[in-house]
Gaussian input, Z-matrix of N, CA and C with variables (Angstrom, degrees):
# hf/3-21g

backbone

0 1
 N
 C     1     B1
 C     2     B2     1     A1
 N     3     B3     2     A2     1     D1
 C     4     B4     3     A3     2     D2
 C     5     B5     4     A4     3     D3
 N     6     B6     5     A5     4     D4
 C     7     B7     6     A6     5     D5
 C     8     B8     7     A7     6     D6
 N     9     B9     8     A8     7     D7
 C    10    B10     9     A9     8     D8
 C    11    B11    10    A10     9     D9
 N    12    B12    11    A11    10    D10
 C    13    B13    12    A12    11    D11
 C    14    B14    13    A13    12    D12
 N    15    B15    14    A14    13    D13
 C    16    B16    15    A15    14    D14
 C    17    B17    16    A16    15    D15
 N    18    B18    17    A17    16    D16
 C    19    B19    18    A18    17    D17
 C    20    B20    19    A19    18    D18
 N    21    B21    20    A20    19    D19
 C    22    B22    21    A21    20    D20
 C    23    B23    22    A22    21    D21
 N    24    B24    23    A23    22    D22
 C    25    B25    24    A24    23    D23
 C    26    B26    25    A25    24    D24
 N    27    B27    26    A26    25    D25
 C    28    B28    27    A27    26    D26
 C    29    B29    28    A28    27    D27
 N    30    B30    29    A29    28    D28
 C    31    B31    30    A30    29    D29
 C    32    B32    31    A31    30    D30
 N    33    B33    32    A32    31    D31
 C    34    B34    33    A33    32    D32
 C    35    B35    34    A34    33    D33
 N    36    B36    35    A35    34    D34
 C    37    B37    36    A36    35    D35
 C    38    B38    37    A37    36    D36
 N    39    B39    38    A38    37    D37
 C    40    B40    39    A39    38    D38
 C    41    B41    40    A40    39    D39
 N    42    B42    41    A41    40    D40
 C    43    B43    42    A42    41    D41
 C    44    B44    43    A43    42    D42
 N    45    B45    44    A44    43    D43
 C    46    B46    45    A45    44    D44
 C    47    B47    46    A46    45    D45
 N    48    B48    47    A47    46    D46
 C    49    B49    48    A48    47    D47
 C    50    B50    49    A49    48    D48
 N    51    B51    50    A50    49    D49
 C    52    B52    51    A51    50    D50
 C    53    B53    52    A52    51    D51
 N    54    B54    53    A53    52    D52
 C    55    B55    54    A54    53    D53
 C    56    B56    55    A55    54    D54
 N    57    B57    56    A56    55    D55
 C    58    B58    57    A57    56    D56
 C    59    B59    58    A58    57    D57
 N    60    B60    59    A59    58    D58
 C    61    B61    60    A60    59    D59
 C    62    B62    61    A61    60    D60
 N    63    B63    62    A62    61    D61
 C    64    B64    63    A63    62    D62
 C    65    B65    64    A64    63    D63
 N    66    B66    65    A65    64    D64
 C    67    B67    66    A66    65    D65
 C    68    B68    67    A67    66    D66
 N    69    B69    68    A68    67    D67
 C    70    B70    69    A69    68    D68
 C    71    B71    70    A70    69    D69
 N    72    B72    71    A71    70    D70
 C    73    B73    72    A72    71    D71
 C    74    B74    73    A73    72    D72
 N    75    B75    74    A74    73    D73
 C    76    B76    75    A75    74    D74
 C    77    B77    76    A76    75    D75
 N    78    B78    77    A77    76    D76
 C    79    B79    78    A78    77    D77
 C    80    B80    79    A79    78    D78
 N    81    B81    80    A80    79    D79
 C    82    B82    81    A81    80    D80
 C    83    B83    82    A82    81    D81
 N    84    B84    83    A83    82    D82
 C    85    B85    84    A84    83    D83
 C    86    B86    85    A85    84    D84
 N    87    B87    86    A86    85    D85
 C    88    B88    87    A87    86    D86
 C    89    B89    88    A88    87    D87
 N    90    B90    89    A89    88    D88
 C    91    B91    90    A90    89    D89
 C    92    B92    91    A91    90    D90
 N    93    B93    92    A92    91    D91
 C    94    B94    93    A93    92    D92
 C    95    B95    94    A94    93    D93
 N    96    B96    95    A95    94    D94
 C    97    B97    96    A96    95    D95
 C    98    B98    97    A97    96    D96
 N    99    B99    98    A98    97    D97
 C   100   B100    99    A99    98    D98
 C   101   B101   100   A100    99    D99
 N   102   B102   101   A101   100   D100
 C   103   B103   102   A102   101   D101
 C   104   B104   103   A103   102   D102
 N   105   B105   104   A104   103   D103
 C   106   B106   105   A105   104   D104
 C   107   B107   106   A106   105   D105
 N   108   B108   107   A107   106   D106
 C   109   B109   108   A108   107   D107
 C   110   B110   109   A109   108   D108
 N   111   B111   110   A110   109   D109
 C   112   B112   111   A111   110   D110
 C   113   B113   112   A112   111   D111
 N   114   B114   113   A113   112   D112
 C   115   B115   114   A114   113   D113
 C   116   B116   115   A115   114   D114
 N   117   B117   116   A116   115   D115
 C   118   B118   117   A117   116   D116
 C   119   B119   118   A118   117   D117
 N   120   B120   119   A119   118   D118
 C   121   B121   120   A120   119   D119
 C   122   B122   121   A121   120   D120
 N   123   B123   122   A122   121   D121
 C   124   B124   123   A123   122   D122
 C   125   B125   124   A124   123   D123
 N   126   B126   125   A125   124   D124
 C   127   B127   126   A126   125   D125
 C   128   B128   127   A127   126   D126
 N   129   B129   128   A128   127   D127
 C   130   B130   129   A129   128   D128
 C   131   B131   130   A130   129   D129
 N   132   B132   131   A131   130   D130
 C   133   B133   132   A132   131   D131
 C   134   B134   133   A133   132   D132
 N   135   B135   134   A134   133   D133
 C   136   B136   135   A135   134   D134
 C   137   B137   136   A136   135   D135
 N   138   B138   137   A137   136   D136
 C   139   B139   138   A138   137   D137
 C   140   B140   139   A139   138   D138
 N   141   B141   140   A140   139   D139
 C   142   B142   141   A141   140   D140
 C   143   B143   142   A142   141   D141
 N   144   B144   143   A143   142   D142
 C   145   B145   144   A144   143   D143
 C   146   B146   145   A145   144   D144
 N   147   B147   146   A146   145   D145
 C   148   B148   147   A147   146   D146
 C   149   B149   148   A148   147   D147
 N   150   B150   149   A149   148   D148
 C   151   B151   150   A150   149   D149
 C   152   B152   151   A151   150   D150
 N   153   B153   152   A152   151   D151
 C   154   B154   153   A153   152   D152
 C   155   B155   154   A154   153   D153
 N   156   B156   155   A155   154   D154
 C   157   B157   156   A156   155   D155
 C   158   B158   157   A157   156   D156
 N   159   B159   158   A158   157   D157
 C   160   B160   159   A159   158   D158
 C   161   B161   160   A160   159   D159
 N   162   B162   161   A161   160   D160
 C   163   B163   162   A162   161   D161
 C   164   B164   163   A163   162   D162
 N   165   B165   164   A164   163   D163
 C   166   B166   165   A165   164   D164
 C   167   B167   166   A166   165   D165
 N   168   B168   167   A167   166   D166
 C   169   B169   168   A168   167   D167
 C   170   B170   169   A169   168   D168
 N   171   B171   170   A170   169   D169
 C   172   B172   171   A171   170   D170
 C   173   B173   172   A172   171   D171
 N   174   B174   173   A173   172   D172
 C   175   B175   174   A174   173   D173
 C   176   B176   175   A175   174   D174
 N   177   B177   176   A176   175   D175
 C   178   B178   177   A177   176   D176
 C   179   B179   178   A178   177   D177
 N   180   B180   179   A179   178   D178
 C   181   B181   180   A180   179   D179
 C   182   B182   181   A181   180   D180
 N   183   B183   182   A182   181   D181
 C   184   B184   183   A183   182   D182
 C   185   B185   184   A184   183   D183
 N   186   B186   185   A185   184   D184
 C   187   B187   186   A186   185   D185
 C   188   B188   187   A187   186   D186
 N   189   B189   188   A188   187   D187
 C   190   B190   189   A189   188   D188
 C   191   B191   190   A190   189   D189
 N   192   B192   191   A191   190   D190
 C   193   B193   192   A192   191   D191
 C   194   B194   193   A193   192   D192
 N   195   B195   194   A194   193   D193
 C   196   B196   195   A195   194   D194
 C   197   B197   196   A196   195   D195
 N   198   B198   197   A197   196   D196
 C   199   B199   198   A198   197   D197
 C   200   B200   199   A199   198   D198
 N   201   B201   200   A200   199   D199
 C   202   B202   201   A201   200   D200
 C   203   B203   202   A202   201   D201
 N   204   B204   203   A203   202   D202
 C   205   B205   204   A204   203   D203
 C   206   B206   205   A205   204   D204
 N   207   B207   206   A206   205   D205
 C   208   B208   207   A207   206   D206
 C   209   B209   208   A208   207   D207
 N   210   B210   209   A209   208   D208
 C   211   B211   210   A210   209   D209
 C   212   B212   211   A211   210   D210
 N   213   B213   212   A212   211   D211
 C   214   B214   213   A213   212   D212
 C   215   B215   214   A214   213   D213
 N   216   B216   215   A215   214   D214
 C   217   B217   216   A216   215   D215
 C   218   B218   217   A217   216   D216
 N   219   B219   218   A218   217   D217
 C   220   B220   219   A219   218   D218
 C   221   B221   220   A220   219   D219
 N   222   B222   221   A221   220   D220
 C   223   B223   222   A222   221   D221
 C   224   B224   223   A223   222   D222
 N   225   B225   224   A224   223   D223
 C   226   B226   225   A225   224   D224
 C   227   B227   226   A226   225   D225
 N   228   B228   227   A227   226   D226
 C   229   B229   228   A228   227   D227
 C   230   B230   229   A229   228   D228
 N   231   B231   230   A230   229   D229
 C   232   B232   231   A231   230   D230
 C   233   B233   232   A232   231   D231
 N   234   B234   233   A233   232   D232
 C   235   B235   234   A234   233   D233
 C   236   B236   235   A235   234   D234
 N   237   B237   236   A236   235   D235
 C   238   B238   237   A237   236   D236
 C   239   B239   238   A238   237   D237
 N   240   B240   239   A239   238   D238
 C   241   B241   240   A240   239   D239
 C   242   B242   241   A241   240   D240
 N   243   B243   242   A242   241   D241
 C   244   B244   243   A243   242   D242
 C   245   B245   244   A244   243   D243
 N   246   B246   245   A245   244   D244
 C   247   B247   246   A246   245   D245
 C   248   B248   247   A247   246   D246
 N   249   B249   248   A248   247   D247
 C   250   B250   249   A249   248   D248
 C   251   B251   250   A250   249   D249
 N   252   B252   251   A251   250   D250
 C   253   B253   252   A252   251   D251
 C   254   B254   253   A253   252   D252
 N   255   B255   254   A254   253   D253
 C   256   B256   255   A255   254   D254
 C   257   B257   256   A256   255   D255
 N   258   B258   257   A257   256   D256
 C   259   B259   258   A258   257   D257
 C   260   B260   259   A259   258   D258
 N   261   B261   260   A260   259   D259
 C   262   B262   261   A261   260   D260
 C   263   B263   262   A262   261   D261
 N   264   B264   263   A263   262   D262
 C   265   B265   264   A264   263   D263
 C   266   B266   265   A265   264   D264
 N   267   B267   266   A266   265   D265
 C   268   B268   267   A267   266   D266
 C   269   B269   268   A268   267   D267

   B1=1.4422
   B2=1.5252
   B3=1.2774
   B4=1.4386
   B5=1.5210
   B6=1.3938
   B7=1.3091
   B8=1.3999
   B9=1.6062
   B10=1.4383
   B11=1.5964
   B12=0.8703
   B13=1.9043
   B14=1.3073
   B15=1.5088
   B16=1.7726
   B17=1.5213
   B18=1.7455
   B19=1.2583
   B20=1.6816
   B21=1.2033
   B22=1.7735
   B23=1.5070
   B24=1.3309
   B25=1.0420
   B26=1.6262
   B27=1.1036
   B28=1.3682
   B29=1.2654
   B30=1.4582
   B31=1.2851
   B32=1.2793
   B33=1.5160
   B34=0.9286
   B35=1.8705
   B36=1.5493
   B37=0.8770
   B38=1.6810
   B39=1.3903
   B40=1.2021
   B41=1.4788
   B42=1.8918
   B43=1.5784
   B44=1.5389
   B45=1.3751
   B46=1.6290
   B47=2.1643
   B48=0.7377
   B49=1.2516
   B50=1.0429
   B51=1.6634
   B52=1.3075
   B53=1.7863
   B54=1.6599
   B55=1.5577
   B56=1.5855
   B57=1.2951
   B58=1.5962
   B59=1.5386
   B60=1.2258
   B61=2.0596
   B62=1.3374
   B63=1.7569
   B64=1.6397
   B65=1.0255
   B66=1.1736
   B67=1.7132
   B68=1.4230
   B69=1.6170
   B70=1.4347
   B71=1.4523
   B72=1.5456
   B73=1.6802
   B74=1.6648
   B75=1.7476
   B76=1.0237
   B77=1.6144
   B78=1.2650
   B79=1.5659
   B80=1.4953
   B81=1.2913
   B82=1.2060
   B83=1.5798
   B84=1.6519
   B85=0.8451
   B86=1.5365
   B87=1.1628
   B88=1.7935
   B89=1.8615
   B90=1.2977
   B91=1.4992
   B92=1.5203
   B93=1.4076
   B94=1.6116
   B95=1.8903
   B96=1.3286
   B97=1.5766
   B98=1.8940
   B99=1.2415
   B100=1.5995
   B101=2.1344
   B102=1.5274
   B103=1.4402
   B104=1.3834
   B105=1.2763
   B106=1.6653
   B107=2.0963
   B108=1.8196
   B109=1.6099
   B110=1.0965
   B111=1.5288
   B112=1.5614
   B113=1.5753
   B114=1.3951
   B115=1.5026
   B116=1.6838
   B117=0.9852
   B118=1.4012
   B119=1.5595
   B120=1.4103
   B121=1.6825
   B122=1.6932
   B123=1.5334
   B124=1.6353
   B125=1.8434
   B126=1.1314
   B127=1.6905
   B128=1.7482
   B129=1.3989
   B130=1.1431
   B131=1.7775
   B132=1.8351
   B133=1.5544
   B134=1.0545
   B135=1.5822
   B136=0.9003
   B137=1.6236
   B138=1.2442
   B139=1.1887
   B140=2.1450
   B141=2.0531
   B142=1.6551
   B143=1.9154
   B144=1.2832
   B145=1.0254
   B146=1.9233
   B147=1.2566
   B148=1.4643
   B149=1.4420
   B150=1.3139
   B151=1.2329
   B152=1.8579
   B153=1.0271
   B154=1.7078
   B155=2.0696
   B156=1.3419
   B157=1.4163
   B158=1.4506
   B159=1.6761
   B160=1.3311
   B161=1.5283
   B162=1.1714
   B163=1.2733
   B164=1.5894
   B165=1.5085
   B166=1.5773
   B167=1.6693
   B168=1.7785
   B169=1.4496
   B170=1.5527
   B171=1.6699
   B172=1.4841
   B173=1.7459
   B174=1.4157
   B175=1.5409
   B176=1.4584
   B177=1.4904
   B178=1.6244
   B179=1.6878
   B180=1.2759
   B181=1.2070
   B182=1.9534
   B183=1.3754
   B184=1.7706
   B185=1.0573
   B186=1.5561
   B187=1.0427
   B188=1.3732
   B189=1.1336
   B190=1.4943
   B191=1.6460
   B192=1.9829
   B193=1.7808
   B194=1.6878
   B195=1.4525
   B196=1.3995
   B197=2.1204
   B198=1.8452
   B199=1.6806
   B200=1.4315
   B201=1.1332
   B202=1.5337
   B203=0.9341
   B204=1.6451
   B205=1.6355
   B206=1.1873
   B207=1.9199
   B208=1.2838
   B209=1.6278
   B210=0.8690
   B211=1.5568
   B212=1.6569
   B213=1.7027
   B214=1.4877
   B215=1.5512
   B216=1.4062
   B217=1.1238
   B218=1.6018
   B219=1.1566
   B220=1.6767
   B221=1.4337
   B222=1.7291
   B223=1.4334
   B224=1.4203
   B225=1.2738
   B226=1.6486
   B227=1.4547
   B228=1.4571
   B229=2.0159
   B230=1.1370
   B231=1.1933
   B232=1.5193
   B233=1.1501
   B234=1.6361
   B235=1.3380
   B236=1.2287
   B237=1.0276
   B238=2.1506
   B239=1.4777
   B240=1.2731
   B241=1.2968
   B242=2.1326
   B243=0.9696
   B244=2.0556
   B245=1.7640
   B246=0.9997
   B247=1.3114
   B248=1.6871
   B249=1.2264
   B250=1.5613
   B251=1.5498
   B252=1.4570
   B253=1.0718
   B254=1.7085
   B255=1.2521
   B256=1.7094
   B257=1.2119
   B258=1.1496
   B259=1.9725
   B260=1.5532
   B261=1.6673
   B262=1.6860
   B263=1.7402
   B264=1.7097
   B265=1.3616
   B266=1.4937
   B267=1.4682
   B268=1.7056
   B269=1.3843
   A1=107.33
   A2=114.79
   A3=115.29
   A4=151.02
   A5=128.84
   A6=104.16
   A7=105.09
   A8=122.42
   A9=123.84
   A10=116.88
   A11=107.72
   A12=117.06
   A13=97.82
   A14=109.97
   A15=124.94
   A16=88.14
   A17=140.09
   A18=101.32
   A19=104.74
   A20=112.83
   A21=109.13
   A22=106.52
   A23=145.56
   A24=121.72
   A25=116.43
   A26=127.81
   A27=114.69
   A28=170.52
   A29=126.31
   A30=136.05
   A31=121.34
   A32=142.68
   A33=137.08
   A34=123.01
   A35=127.27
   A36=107.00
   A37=121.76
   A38=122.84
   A39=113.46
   A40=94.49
   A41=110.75
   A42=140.20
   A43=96.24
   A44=123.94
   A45=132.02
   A46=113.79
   A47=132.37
   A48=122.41
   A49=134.60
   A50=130.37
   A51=130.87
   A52=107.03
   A53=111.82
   A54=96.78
   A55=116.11
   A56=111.48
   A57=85.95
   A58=113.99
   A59=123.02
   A60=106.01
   A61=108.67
   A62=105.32
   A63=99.43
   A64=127.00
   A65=110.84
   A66=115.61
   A67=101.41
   A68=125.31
   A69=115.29
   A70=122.13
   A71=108.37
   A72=129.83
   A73=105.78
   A74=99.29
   A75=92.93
   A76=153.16
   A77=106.61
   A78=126.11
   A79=103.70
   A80=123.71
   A81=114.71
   A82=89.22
   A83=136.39
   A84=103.63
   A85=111.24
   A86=95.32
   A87=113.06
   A88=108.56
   A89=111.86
   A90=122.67
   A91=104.97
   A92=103.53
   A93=111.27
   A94=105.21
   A95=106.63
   A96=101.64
   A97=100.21
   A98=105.17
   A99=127.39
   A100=89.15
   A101=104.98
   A102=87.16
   A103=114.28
   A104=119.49
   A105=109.39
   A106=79.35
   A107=114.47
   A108=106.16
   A109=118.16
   A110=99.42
   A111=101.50
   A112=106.59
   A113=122.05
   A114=139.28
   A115=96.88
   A116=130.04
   A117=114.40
   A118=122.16
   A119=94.34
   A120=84.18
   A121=108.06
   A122=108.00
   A123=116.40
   A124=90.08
   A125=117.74
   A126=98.23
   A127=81.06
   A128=127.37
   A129=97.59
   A130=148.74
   A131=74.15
   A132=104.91
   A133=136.03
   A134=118.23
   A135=113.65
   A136=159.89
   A137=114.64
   A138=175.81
   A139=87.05
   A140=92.19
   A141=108.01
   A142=93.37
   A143=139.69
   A144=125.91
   A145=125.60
   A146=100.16
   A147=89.44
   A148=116.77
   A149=121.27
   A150=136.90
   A151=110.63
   A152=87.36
   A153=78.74
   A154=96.00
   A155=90.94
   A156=91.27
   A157=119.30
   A158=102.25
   A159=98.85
   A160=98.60
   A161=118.35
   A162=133.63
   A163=131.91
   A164=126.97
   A165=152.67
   A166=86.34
   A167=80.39
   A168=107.35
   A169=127.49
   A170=149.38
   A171=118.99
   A172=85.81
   A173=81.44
   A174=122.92
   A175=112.48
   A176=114.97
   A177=100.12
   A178=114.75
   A179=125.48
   A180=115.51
   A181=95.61
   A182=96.42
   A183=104.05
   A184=105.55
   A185=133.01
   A186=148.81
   A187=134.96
   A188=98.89
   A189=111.63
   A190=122.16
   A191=91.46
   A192=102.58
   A193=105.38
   A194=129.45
   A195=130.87
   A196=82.67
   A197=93.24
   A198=81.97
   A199=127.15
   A200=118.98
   A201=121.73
   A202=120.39
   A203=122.19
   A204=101.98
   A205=122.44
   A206=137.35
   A207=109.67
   A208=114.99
   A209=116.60
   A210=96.17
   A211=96.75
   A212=128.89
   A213=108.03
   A214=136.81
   A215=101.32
   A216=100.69
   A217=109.97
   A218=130.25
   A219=125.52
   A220=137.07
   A221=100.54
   A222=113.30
   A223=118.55
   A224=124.54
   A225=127.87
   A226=103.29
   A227=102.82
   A228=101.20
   A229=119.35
   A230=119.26
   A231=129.37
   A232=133.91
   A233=148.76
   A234=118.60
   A235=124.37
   A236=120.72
   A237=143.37
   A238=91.50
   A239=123.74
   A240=106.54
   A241=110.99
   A242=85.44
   A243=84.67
   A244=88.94
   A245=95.97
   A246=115.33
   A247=118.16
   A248=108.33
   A249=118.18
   A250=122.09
   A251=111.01
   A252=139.61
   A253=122.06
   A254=120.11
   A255=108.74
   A256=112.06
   A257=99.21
   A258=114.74
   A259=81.48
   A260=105.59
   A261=107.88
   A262=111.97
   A263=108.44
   A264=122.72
   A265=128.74
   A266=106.84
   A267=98.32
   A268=96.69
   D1=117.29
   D2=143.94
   D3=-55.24
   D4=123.82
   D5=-177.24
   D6=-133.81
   D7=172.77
   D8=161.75
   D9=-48.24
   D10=150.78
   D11=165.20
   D12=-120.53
   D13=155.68
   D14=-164.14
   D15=-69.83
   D16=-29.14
   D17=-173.97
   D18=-105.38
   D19=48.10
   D20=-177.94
   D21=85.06
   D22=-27.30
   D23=-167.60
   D24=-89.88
   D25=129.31
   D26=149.48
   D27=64.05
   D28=-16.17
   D29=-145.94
   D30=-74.92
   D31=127.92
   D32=152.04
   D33=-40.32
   D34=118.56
   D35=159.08
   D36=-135.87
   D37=-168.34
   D38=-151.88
   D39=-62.48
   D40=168.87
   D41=-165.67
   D42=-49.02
   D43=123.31
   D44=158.37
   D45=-26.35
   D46=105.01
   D47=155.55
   D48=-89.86
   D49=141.67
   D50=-164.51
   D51=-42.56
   D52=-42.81
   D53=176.75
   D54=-79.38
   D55=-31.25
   D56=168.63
   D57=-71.15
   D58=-47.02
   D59=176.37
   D60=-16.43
   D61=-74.95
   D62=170.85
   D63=-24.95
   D64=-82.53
   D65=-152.75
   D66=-63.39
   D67=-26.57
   D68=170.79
   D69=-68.01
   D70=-34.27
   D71=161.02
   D72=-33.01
   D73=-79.76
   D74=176.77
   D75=-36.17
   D76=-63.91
   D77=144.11
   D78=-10.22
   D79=-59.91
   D80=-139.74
   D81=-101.76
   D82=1.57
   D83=171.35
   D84=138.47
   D85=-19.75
   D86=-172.81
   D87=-100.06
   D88=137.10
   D89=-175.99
   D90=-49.61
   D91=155.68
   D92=169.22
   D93=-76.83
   D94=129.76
   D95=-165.38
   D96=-77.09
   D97=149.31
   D98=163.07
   D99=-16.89
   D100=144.02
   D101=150.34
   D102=-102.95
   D103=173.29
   D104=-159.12
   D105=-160.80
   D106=166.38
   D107=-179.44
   D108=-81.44
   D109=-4.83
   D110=-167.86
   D111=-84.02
   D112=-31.67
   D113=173.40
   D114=-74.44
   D115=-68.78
   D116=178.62
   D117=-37.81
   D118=-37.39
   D119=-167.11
   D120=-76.35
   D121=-26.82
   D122=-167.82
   D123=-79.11
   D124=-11.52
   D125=-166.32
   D126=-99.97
   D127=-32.04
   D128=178.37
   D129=-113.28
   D130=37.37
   D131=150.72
   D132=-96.31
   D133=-20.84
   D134=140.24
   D135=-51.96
   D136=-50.56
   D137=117.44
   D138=10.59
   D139=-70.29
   D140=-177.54
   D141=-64.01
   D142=-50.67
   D143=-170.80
   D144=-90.01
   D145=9.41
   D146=149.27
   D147=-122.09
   D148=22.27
   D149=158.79
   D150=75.15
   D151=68.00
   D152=-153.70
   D153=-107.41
   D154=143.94
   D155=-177.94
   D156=-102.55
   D157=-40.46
   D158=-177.77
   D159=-136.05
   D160=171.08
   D161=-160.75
   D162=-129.50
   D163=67.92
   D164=-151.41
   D165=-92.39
   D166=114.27
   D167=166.37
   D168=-100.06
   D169=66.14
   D170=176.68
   D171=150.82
   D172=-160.87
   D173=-85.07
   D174=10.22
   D175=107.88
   D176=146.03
   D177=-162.58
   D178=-156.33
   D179=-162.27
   D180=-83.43
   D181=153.99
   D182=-178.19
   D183=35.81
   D184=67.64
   D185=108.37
   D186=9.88
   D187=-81.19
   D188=-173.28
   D189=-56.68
   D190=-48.17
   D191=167.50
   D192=-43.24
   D193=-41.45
   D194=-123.85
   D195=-92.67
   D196=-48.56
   D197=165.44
   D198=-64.12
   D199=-25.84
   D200=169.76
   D201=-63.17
   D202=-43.58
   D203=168.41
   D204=-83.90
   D205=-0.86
   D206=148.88
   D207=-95.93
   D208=2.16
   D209=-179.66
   D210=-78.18
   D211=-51.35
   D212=148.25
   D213=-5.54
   D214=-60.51
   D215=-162.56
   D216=-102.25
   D217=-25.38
   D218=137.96
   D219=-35.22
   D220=-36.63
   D221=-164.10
   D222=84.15
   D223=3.33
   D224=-165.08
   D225=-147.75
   D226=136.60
   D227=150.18
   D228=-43.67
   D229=165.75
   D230=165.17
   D231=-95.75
   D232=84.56
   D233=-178.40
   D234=-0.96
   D235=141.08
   D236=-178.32
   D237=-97.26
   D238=135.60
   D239=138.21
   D240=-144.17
   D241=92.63
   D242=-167.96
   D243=90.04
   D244=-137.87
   D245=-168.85
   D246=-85.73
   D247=-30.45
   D248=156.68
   D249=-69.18
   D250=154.55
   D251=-161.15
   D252=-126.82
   D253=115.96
   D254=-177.52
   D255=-151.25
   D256=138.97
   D257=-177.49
   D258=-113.66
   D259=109.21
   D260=158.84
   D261=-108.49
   D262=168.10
   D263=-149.24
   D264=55.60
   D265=36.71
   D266=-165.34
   D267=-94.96

């Protein structure tokens, strides 16, 4: 995966994962995909290896898809709070 560097150039960063594709997908514009087991299980290996507990959605562009594909993929809404969004203990 590529990313910006603070002065414009470039950076290599760590290997793309099926949940970041998404959420970078998304962002940019593209629907939250169907969930399906095979996407559950890859988002939640991911998900298990960066150790992540809870899950802060917003402000940002396509929004709404970005709650749709985890409340999909949780099974639950997310707490609201303002304009942010969070599925905690996940």
């Amino acid at each position: 995966m590529r990313v910006p560097g603070p002065d414009g150039e470039t950076l290599n960063g760590p290997p793309a994962t099926t949940t970041s594709q998404l959420i970078i997908g998304i962002q940019e514009g593209q629907p939250a995909p169907s969930m399906t087991d095979s996407l559950r299980g890859a988002m939640a290996s991911d998900l298990k290896s960066w150790q992540v507990h809870a899950v802060i959605v917003g402000p940002m562009q396509n929004q709404s898809e970005e709650v749709r594909l985890f409340s999909d993929y949780f099974g639950r809404p997310p707490e609201q709070h303002g304009d942010v969004y969070v599925w905690w203990q996940v």
